[in-house]
N, C-alpha and C positions, 0 to 999 in steps of 0.2 A: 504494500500500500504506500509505505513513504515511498518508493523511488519511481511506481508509478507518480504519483504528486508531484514531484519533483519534474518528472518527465512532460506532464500535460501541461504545468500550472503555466507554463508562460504562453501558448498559446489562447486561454483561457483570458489572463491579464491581458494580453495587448489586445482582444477581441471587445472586453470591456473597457477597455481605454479608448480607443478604434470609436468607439459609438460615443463616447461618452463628447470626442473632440469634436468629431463632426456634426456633434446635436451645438457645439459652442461656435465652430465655425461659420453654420446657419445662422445663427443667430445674430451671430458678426454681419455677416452677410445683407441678414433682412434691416440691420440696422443701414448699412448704407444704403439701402433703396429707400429706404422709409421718411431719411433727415435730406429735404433738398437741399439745405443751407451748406450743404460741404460741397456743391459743385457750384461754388460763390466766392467771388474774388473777396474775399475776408478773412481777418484774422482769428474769427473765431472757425473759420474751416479750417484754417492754417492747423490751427494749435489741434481740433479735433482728428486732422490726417496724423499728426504726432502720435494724437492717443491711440489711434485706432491701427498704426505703426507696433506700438509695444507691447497693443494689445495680440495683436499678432503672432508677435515671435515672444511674447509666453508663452500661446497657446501651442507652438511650434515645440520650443523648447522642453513642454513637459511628455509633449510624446518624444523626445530625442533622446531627453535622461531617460525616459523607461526602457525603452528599446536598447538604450546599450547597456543596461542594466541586469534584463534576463538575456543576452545575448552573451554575454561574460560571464554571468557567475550561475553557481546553481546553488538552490536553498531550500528548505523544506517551508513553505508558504504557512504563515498563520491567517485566522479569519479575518485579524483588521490589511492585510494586502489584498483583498476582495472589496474590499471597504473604500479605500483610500484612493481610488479612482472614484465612487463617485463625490464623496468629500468635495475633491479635487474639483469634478467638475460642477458641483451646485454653487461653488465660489467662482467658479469661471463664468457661471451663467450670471449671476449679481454684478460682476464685475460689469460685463458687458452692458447689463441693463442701466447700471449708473455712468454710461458713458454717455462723454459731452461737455458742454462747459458748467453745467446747473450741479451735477453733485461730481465735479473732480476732485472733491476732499473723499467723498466716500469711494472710490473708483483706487487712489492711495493707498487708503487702508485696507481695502479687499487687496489690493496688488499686495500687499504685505503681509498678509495673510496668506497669499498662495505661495509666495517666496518662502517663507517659513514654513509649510507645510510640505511643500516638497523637500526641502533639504530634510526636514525629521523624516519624511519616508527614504530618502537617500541611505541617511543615518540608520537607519531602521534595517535597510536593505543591506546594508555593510557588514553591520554584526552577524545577523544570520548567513551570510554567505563567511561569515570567517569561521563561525561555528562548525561549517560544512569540511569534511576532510576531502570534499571534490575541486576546492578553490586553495587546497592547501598551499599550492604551489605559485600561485600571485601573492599571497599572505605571508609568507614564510619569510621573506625580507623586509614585512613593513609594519613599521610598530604599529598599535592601535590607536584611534587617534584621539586628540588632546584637547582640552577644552581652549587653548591658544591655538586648534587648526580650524575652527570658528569663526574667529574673530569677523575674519571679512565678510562672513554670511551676518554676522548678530551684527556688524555696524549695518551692512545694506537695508537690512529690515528697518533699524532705528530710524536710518535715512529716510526710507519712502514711509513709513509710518509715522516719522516728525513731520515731514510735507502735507501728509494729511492732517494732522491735527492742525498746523496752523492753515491751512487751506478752511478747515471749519469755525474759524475765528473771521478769516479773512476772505469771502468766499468767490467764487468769480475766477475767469482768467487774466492773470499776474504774469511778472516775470518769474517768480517765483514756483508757480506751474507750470510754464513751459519747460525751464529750467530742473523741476524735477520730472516730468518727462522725458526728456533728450538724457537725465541720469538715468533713470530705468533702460531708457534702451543701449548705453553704454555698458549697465551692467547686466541683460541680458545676452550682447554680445560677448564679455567677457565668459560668459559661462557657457556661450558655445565654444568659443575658444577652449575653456579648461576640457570641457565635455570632447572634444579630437585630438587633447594631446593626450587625455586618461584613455581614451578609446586607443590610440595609434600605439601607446605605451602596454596596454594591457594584450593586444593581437601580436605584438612585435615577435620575433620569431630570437 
């Protein structure tokens, strides 16, 4: 039983992952038919093609971590990894629905919510696969890790989750919001960066 589970489970996850993006992608979607104001020489389309930019390549991003996630390791699945895709995607669909310039404070802190909930499932994913004596051999050189290998995940959270709370004090599009949008999609990018050099490093022959 455990090595069938092991065997199926990733198929199973990215099937429910798989529906869960493209119920969010949609929704992305229907949002730009729906707002005429973004095919208008403004700056509040300006700023709303930003959001809908980072919204993007989250939504991109969280299928990119899973997929090289069961594609690397192998781990005997608990119930909350069945779980944690749709989590993932009920915050995805919030997010989206508070896109725009009227609640970009709330839009913030769901983004900082989904940031932190995928690195805990990252984290989650890590230890069970070291537990595994089938990943013994990528583990075996690398210590466990350290509440200092962190840091730069708990400052980016702080970051986009401080943007939100003063964006709810101060609410509207600022420099302030653009500015933490064009962060987010820098530190999005950054993490596909990490996400093909752990990928290139972990396949390396």
């Amino acid at each position: 039983m455990r090595e069938r589970t092991k065997e199926h489970f990733p198929t199973v996850l990215l099937t429910l992952l798989s529906i869960v993006q493209a119920l969010a992608l949609e929704l992305l979607w229907s949002f730009l038919h729906e707002h005429a104001y973004l095919y208008e020489l403004t700056w509040a389309a300006v700023h709303t093609w930003i959001q809908v930019s980072a919204t993007f390549l989250g939504l991109i991003l969280v299928l990119v971590a899973y997929v090289g996630n069961v594609m690397r390791f192998s781990w005997v699945p608990s119930t909350s990894d069945t779980v944690f895709p749709f989590a993932i995607g009920i915050l995805q669909f919030m997010l989206i629905d508070t896109m725009g310039p009227d609640n970009i404070a709330y839009w913030f802190l769901l983004m900082a919510g989904i940031f932190t909930m995928m690195h805990w499932v990252a984290h989650s994913t890590m230890v069970k696969a070291r537990n595994d004596s089938d990943n013994a051999d990528f583990f075996k050189s690398r210590a466990p890790a350290e509440l200092r290998d962190f840091y730069p995940q708990i400052t980016s959270v702080i970051f986009i989750s401080g943007v939100g709370f003063v964006l709810l004090l101060y609410p509207g599009i600022s420099i302030l919001s653009t500015l933490g949008l064009l962060g987010v999609i820098s530190l999005f990018l950054f993490q596909y960066y990490s996400v093909a050099r752990f990928w290139e490093n972990s396949v390396a022959e």
